[in-house]
C-alpha positions in Angstrom: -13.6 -6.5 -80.3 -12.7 -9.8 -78.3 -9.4 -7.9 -77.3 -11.3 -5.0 -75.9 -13.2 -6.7 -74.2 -10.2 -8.8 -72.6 -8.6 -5.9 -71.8 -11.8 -4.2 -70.0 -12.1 -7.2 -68.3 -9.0 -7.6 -66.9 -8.7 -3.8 -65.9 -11.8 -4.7 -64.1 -10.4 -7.4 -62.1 -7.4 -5.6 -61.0 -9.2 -2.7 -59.7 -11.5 -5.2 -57.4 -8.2 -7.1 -56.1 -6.4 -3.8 -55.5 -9.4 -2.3 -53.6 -10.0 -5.4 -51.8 -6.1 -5.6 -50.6 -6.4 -1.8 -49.3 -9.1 -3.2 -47.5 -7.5 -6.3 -46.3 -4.8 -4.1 -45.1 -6.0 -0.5 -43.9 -9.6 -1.4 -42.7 -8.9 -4.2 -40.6 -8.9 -2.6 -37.5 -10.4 0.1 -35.6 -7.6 1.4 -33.3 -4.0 0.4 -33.0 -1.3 0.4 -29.8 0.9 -1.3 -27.7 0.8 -4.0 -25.1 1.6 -2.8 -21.4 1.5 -4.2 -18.2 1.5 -2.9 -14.9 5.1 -2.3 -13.5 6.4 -1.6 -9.7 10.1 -0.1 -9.5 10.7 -1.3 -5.8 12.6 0.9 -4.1 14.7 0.8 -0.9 13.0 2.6 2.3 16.4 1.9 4.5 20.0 2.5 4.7 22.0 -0.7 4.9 23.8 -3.1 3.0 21.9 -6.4 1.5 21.7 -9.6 3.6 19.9 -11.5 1.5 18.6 -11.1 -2.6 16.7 -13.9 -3.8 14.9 -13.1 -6.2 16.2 -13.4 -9.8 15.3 -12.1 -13.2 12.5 -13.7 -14.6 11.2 -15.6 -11.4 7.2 -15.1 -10.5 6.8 -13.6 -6.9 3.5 -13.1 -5.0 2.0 -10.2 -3.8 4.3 -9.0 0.0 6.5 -12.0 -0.8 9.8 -11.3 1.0 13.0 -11.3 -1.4 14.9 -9.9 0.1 16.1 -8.5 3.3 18.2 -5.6 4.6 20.9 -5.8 7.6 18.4 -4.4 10.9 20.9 -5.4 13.2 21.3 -1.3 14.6 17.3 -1.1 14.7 17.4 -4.4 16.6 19.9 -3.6 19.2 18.0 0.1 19.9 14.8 -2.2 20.0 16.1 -4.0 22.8 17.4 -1.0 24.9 14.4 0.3 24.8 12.6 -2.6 25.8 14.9 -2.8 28.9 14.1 0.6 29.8 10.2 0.2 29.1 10.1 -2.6 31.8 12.5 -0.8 34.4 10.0 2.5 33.7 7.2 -0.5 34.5 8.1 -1.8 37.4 8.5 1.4 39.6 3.9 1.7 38.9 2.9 2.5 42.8 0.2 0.2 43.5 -1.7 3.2 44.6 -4.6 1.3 47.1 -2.0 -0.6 48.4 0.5 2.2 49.2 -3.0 4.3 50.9 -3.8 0.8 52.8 -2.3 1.9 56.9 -3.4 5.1 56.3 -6.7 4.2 55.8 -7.0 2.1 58.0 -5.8 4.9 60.6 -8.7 6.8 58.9 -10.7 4.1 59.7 -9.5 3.6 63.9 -10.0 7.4 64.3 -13.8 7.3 63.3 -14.3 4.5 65.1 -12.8 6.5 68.1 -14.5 9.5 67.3 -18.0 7.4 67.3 -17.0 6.4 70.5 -16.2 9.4 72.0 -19.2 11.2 71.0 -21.6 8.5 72.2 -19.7 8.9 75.8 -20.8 12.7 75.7 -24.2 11.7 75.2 -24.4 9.9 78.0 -22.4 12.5 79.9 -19.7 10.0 80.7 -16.9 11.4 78.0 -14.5 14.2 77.6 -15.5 17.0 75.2 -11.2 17.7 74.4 -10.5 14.1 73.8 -13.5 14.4 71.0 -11.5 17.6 69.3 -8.7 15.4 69.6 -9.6 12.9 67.8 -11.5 15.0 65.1 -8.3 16.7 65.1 -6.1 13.8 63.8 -8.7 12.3 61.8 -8.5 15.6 59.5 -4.6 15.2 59.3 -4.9 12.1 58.4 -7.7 12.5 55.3 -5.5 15.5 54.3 -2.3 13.0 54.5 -4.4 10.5 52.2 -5.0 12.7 49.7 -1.5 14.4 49.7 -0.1 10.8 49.0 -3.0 9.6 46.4 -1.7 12.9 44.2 1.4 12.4 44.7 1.3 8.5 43.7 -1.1 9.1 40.7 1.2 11.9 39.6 4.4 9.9 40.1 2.3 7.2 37.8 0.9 9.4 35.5 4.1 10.6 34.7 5.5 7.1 34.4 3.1 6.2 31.7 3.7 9.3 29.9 7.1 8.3 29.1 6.5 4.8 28.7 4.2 6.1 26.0 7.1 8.0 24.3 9.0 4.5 24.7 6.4 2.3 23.3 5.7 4.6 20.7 9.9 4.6 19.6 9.7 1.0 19.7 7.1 1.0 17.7 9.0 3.0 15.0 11.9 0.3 15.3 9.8 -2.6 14.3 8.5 -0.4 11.5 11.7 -0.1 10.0 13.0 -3.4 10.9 9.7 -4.1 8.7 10.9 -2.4 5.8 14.3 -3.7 5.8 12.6 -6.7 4.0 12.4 -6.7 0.5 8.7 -7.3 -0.5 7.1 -7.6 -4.3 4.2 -5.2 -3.9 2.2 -6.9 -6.0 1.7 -10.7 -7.8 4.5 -10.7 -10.5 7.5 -11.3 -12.7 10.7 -9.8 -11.8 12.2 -8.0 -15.2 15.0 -6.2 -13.8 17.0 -6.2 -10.7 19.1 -3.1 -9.8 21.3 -4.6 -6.7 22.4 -7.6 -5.2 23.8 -9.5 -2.0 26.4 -7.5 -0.1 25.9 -4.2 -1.7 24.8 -1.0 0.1 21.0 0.0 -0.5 20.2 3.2 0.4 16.5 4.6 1.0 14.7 5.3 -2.4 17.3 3.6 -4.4 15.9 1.0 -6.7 16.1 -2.6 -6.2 14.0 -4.6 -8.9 11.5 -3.6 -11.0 8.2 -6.1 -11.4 5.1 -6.2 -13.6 1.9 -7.9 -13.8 2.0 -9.7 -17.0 -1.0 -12.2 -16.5 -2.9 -9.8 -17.3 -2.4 -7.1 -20.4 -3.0 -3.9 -21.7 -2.9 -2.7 -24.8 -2.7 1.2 -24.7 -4.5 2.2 -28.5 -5.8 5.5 -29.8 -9.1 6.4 -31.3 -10.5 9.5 -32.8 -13.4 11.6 -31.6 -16.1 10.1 -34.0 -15.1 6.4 -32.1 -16.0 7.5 -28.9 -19.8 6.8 -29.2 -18.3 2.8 -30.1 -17.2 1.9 -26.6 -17.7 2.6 -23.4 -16.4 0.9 -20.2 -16.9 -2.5 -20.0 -16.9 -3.0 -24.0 -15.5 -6.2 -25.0 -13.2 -5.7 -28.1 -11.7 -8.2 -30.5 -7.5 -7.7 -30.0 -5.4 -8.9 -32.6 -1.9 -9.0 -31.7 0.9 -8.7 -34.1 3.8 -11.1 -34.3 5.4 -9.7 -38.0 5.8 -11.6 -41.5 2.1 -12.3 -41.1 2.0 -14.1 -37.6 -1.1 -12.9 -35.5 -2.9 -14.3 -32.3 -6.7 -13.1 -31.6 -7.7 -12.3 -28.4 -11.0 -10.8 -26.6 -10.6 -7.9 -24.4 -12.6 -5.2 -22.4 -12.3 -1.6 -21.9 -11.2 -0.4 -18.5 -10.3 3.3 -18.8 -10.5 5.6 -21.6 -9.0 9.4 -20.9 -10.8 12.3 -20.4 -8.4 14.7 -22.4 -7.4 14.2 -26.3 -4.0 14.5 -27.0 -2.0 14.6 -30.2 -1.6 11.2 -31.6 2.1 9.5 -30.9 3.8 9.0 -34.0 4.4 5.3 -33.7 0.5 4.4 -33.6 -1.8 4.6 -36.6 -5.4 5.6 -36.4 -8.5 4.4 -38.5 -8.6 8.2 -40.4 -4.7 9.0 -40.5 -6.3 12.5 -41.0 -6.6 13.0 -37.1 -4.2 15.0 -34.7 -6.5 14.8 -31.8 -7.1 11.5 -30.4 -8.4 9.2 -26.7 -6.0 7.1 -25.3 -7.9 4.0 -24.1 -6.7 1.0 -22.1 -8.2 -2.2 -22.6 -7.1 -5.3 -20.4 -6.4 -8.8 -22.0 -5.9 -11.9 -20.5 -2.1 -13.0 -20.9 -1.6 -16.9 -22.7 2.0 -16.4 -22.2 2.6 -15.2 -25.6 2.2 -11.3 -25.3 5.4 -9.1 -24.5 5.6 -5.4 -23.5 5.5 -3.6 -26.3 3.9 -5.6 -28.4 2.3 -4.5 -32.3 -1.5 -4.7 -31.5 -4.4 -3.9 -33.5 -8.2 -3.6 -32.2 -11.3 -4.5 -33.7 -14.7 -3.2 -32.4 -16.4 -6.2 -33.6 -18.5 -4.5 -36.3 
């Protein structure tokens, strides 16, 4: 009877340790993925061969740090031509008041003839023909005036239409002398670089590649019935895995979760291994230095 009982007893025991391993090991998380970050493949926007590649594998670079630079040496010298030909253009502007000034003034002697002349008729002491005369002239000369104003403005006007189309050339130049340096779009580490000093870049080939890895994402799965758990915002317990048993814990919060289920990828386990159709969600992590891209990690929705 004491056997029996020994034996019911330790059946007993080993069912509770084996259900409490499956536990220890399948319901431990919620969701699993991989870590991500977010990566720029820098391109070139110019043809010309590489001045100047500083940057190296594995160095941090700010956000519209220069890196780089590509020869502008053709943009430069079309810059300056330009430039020359803007100020000649410039210079030839007709002062248009100043250019008018003697005839104006001309305008001006006539009237004051012609005011003159007509206060001699009223007193019956002037000559009614050296009136018309003067009225004469004085008509030539307003229509002389505004012959020559026209003809100024429009000599002007065209002037600064083409000084426009110059300016507005130049203005291109310095835009691509702009983007013959090599900038890091964004506050990084450089994980690849795809050129270097003295070769030939060409516009939209790739020149390094650079990711945000302060801060983390870990790109998990969860089914349908998860989706009332989270929301935006939700802050998440992240375990990431290191293998043979080695784990860090770290807190983390929601920032997108898709609007469309898709199948789930065979790599990545879900909570019911039942479901096809899951939610991709991304949830952001603060870096210590120890996650990788890639990275095993396992989420927790701190039940």
């Amino acid at each position: 009877m004491k056997k029996i009982l020994s034996k019911n007893i330790l059946f007993v025991l080993s069912i509770t340790i084996l259900f409490s391993n499956c536990k220890g090991t399948s319901g431990d998380f919620d969701a699993t993925g991989t870590f991500e970050s977010t990566e720029v493949i820098v391109s070139s926007e110019v043809t010309g061969k590489i001045l100047k590649f500083s940057a190296g594998e594995g160095e941090k670079v700010g956000e519209n740090e220069i890196v780089g630079r590509i020869d502008s040496t053709q943009f430069e010298l079309k810059r300056k031509q330009l430039e020359a030909r803007l100020r000649s253009i410039r210079s030839k502007y007709q002062n248009v008041n100043q250019q008018t000034a003697p005839l104006l003034e001309r305008i001006e002697t006539a009237k004051s003839e012609k005011k003159r002349a007509e206060n001699l008729i009223s007193a019956n002491a002037g000559n009614q023909k050296q009136l018309d005369d003067i009225k004469s002239e004085l008509a030539v000369l307003e229509r002389q005036l505004i012959a020559q104003r026209e003809n100024l403005e429009s000599g002007n006007n065209s002037m600064q239409a083409e000084s426009a189309s110059i300016a507005a050339q130049i203005e291109e130049l310095n835009d691509q002398i702009e983007r013959c340096k090599i900038k890091s779009p964004i506050s990084g580490t450089i994980l690849a670089k795809y050129a270097e000093k003295g070769e030939l870049a060409s516009a939209g080939k790739p020149l390094f590649r650079v990711a945000d890895l302060e801060k983390m994402y870990l790109r998990a799965y969860i089914m349908v019935s998860q989706l009332a758990e989270i929301k935006l915002g939700s802050e998440l317990d992240i375990i990431a895995d290191y293998g043979k048993g080695n784990e860090k814990h770290y807190k983390g919060t929601v920032t997108w979760i898709s609007d469309k289920s898709e199948f789930t990828p065979k790599s990545i386990q879900t909570k019911d291994e039942r479901g096809n159709l899951v939610y991709a969600v991304k949830i952001s992590v603060e870096n210590d230095g120890y996650l990788k891209i890639g990275m095993y990690g396992r989420v927790k929705f701190g039940k």
